[in-house]
C-alpha positions as CSV (number, residue, x, y, z in Angstrom):
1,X,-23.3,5.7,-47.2
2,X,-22.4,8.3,-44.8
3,X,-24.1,6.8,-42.2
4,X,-23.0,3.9,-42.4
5,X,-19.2,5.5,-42.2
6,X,-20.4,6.9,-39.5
7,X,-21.9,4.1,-37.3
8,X,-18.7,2.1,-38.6
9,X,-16.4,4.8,-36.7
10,X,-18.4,5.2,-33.4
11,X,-18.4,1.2,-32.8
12,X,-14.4,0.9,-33.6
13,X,-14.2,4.4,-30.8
14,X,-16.3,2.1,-28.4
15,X,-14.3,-0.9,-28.9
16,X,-11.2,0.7,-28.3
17,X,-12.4,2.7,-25.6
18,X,-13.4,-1.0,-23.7
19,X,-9.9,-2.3,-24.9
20,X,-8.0,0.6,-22.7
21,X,-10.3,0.3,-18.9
22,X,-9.3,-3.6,-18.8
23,X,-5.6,-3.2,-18.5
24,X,-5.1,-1.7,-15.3
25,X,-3.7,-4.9,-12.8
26,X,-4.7,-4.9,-9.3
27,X,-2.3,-3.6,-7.2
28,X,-1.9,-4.0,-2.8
29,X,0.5,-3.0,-0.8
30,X,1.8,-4.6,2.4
31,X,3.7,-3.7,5.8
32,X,5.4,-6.9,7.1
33,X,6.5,-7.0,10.5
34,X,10.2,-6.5,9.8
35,X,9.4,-3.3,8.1
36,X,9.9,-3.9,4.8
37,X,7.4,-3.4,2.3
38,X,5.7,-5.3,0.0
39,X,3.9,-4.8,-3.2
40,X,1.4,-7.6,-5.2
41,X,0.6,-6.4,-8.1
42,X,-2.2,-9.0,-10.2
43,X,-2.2,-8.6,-13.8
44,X,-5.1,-11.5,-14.2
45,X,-6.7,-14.3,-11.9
46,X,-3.9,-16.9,-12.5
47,X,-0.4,-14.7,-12.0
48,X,1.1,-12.2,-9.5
49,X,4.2,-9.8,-9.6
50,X,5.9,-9.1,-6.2
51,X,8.3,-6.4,-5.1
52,X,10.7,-7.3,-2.4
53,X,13.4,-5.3,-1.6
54,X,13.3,-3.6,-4.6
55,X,13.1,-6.8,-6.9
56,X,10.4,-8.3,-8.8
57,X,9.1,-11.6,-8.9
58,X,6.8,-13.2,-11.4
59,X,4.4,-15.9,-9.8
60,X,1.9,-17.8,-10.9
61,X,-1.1,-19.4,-9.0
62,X,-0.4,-23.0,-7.2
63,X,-2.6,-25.3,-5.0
64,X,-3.4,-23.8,-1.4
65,X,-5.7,-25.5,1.2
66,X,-6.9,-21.7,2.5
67,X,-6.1,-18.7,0.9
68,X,-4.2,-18.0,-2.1
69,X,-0.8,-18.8,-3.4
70,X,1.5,-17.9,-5.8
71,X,5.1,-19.7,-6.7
72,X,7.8,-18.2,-8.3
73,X,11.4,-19.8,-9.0
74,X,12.5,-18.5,-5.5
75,X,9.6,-17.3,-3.5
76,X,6.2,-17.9,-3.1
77,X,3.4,-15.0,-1.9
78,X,0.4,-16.8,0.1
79,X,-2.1,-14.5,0.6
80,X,-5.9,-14.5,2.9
81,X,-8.0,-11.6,3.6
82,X,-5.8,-8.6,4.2
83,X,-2.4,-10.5,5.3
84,X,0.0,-12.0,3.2
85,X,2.9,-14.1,3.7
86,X,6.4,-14.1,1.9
87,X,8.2,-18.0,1.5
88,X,11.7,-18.5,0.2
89,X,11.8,-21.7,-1.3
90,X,14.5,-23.7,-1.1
91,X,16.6,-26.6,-3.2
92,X,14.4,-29.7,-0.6
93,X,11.4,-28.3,-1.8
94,X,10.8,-26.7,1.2
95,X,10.2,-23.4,2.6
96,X,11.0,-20.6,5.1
97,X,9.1,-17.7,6.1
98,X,10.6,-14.7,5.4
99,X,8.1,-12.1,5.8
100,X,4.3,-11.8,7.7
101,X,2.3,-8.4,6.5
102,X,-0.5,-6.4,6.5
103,X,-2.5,-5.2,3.8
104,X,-1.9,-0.9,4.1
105,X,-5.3,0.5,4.0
């Protein structure tokens, strides 16, 4: 019996060891050529939260032709390789470009 406690406690220390390393979201940070700053944080493959100018954004994944984009109610963060571009969108449906940046190495 006690080894069977005992197996029965070093699996659930395992499990919840696993449980802990899969939580940390991908996080980038960007220089845009205005000079503010960006920050992209990815929590999974289908959602991003942005921080512009001090405010964060929840997006989540949308259609692209190249790259990757995210839409939120008021911007939308399209991203390829190391540069990203900020979009506000606007009542038409359409959008402007508010920010170009660089991925900070």
């Amino acid at each position: 019996m006690r080894v069977l406690a005992f197996f029965i406690l070093a699996g659930s220390g395992l499990l919840a060891g696993c449980h802990n390393a899969a939580a940390t979201p991908d996080t980038y940070r960007y220089s845009c050529d205005s000079g503010v700053r960006v920050t992209a944080t990815y929590p999974d493959t289908d959602s991003a939260r942005v921080t512009y100018l001090g405010r964060e954004h929840s997006m989540r994944v949308d259609v692209s032709a190249s790259g990757t984009r995210y839409v939120g109610d008021l911007l939308e963060w399209w991203t390829k390789g190391t540069e990203g571009t900020l979009l506000q969108r606007n009542a038409s449906g359409d959008s402007d470009v508010l920010e170009h940046c660089k991925q900070q190495r």
